[in-house]
Structures are given as C-alpha cells and as structure tokens.
C-alpha positions as CSV (number, residue, x, y, z in Angstrom):
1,X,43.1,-25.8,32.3
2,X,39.4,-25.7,32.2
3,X,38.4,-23.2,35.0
4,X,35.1,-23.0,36.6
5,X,33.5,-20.2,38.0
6,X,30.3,-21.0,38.9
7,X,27.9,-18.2,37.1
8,X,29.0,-18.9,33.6
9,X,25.4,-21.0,33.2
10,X,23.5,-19.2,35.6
11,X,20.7,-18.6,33.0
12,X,20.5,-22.0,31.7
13,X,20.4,-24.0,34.9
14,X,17.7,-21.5,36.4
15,X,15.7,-21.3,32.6
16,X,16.0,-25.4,32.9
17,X,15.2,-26.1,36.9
18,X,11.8,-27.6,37.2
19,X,9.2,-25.7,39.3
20,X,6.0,-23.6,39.4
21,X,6.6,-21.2,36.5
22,X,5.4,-17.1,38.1
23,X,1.8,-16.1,38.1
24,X,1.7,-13.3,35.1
25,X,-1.5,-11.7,37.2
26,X,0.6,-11.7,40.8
27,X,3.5,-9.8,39.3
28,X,4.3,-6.5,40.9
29,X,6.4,-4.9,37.6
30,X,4.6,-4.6,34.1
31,X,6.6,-5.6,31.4
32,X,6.3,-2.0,30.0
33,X,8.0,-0.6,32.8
34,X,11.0,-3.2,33.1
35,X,11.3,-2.6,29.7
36,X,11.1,1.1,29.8
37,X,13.6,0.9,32.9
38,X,16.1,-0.9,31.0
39,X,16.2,1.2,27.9
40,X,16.7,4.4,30.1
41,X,19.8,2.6,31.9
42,X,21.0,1.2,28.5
43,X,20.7,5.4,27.2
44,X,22.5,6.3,30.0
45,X,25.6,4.0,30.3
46,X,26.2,4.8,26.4
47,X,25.6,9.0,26.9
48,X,28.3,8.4,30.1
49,X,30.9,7.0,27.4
50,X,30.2,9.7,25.3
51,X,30.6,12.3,27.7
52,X,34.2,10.4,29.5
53,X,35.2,10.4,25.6
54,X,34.4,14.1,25.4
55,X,36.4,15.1,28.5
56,X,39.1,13.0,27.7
57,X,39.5,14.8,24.2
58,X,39.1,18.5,26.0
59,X,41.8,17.0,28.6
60,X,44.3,16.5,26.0
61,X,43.7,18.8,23.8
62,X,44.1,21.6,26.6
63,X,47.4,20.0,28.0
64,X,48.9,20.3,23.9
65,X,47.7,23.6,24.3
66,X,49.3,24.5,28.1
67,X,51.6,22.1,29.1
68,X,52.4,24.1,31.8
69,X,48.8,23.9,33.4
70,X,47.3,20.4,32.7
71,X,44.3,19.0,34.1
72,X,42.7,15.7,34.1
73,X,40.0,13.8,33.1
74,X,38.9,13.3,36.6
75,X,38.9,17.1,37.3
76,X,36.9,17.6,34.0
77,X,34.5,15.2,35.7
78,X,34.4,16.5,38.8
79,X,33.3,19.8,37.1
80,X,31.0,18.9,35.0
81,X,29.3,16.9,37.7
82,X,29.3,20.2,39.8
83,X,27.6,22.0,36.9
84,X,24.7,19.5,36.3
85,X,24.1,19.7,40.1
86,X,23.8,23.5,39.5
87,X,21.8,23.8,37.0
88,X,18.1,25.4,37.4
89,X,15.9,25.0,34.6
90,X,14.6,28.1,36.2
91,X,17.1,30.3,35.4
92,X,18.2,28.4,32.1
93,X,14.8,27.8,30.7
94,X,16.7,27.1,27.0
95,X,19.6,24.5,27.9
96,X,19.1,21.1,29.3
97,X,21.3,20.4,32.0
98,X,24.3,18.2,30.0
99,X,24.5,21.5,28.2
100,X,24.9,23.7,31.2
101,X,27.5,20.9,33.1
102,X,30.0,20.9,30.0
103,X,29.6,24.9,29.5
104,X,31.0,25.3,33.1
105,X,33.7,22.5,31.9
106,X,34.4,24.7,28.9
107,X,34.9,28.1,31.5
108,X,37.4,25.7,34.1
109,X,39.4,25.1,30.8
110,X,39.2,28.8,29.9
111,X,40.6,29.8,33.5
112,X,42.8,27.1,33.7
113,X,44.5,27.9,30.6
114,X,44.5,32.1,30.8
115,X,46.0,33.4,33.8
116,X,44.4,36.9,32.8
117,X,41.2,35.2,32.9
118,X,41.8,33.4,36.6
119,X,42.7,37.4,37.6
120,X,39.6,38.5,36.0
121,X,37.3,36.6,37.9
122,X,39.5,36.5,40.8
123,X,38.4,40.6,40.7
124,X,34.8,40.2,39.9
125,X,33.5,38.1,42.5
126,X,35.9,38.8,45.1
127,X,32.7,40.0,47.3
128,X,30.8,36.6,46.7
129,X,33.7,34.1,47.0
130,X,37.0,32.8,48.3
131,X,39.9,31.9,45.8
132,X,43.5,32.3,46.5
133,X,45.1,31.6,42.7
134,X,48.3,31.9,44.1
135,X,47.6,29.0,45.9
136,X,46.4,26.8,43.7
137,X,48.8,24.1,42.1
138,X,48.8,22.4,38.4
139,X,51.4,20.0,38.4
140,X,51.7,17.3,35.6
141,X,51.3,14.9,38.7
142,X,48.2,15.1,39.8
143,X,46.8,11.8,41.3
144,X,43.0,10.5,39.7
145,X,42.3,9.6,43.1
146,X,42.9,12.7,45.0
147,X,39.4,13.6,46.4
148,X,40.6,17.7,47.4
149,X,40.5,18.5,43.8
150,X,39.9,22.3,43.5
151,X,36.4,23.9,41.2
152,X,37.3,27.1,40.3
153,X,34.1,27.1,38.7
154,X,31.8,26.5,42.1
155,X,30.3,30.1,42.2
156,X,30.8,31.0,38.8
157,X,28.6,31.7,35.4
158,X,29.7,30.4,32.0
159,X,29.8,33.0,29.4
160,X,28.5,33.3,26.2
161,X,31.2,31.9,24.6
162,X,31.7,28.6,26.6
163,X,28.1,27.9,26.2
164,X,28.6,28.3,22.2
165,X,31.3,25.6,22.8
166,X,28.9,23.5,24.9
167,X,26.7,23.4,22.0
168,X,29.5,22.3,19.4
169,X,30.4,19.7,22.1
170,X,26.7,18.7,22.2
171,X,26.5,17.9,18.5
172,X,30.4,16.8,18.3
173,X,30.1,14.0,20.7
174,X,26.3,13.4,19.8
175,X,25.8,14.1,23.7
176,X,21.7,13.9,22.8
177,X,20.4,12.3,26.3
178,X,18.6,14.6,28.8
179,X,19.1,13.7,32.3
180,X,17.5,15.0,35.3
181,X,19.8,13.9,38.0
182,X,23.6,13.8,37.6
183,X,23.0,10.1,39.8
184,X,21.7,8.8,36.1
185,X,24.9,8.6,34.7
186,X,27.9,6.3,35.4
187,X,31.1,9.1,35.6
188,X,32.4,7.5,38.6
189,X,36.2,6.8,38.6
190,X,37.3,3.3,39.4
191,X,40.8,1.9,40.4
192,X,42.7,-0.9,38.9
193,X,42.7,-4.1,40.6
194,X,45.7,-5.8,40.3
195,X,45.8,-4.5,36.4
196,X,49.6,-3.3,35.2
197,X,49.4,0.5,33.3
198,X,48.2,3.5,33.9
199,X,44.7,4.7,33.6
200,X,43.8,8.1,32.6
C-alpha cells in the first residue's frame, strides 16, 4: 500500500511553486551566519552522541564492577548536566566546562561504588550540606523517568583523580566541542511512543 504523508516533497513542490523569488538585499540573515548557525548545531548534536555514548560505557562498566549499586545512564546525565551548570571558568581557569561536567560524573561513580568514600565525604562537608546515605536507595530498578533522582555530587569538588579520568574520557570519546551553556547540547531523555523494548 502506497502511503502518503504529505511532507515527503515538501522541498520540491515549494523549490517548484511559481512566485516572486526573495530580494537578496531585504534579507534579515547573512548567509554567513545561517551557515555558521548550522555548523554549530550540526557540532553539537554529534558531541551530544559522543558524550550519551560515554556515559553509557561508564554506566555499564560501573554496574560489571558493583552490581550491587548500579546506576543509569540517565543519572550519569543528570550529573553531568549539574556539573557543566557549575562550572566557573573563574575558579577553573584550565578546563573547559565538558571537562569539569564528566569529572564530577567520574566522582558520583567513585561514591557510588566505595561506601568508604560516600562516609568520607558524608564527614567532610557535614557543615556545608545535607545527605543521609542511609537513606539513599540503588536498586537495579530504577525508572529513566523518575525526575527525584538523587546528585550526591551537588555541593561537591572532583579530586585530582576524577579530573585525570575526565581527561582520558576527553580524548577516549574525542569529546573535543567547547560549549558554553549546557542548553547547546541535546541530553534530554525521550520516551518510546508506542515502540516494543526497553531503552537504556
């Protein structure tokens, strides 16, 4: 059955309907810019692959590692999201700000798998924050779509170590794009419609 859905020739209909073709002089966007506007969105979308690919690969390799204490892809989004939002070039004059946001993803990982860690910290900043460990829950059932998914890594400073890893990560997964505003990228998670299997 031959199905129609109405936008398949959108371009060639409107490239072939007669009428007055644009004045070049009366047009509000330069070519330059379109075109400069376009690339950036076309670096972004593929930098956004690399980086879900990236997280996906820490995911799994941390639940081999601690089957106990899994985590998700979407958490490892959320976290990194909440790491390019803190950044300050200010007071990391050397990174860009993809390095900073998958540093704090390496240090949720580190806490999430070393309960001598989570105590550590618990200790540390016990002045500055709020986190009951005990209360916290890591079940191998955690839904993509629950929105109360809980940042250990809010209030907290990567060390030395997971911003080494950040750096491997950087030139593992070619993550080479510096963007200024977490909004550039495309990390969002989407639902299924109607689709059978699971997503990650």
């Amino acid at each position: 059955m031959d199905e129609q859905f109405g936008f398949e020739d959108f371009q060639v209909s409107g490239a072939n309907r007669p009428g007055p073709k644009p004045d070049a002089q009366t047009s509000t966007e330069s070519p330059d810019k379109n075109s400069e506007e376009a690339n950036n969105a076309a670096l972004a979308i593929a930098f956004s692959s690399k980086v879900v690919q990236a997280l996906k690969a820490k995911a799994r390799a941390h639940n081999k590692d601690n089957p106990s204490r899994r985590v998700t892809t979407a958490q490892l989004k959320k976290v990194y999201r909440s790491g390019a939002n803190a950044f300050s070039q200010d007071c990391q004059p050397e990174m860009a700000r993809g390095n900073w946001a998958m540093a704090r993803v390496n240090m949720f990982l580190r806490m999430k798998g070393d309960s001598e860690a989570e105590e550590s910290y618990k200790k540390a900043d016990q002045d500055s924050i709020s986190i009951n460990f005990s209360d916290l829950k890591f079940e191998e059932e955690i839904e993509v779509a629950n929105s109360s998914i809980f940042d250990l890594t809010d209030q907290l400073n990567p060390s030395s170590e997971d911003v080494s890893q950040s750096n491997i990560d950087v030139d593992l997964y070619k993550l080479d794009y510096d963007f200024q505003n977490i909004d550039e990228l495309y990390l969002d998670d989407y639902q299924p419609l109607g689709f059978a299997g699971e997503w990650e």
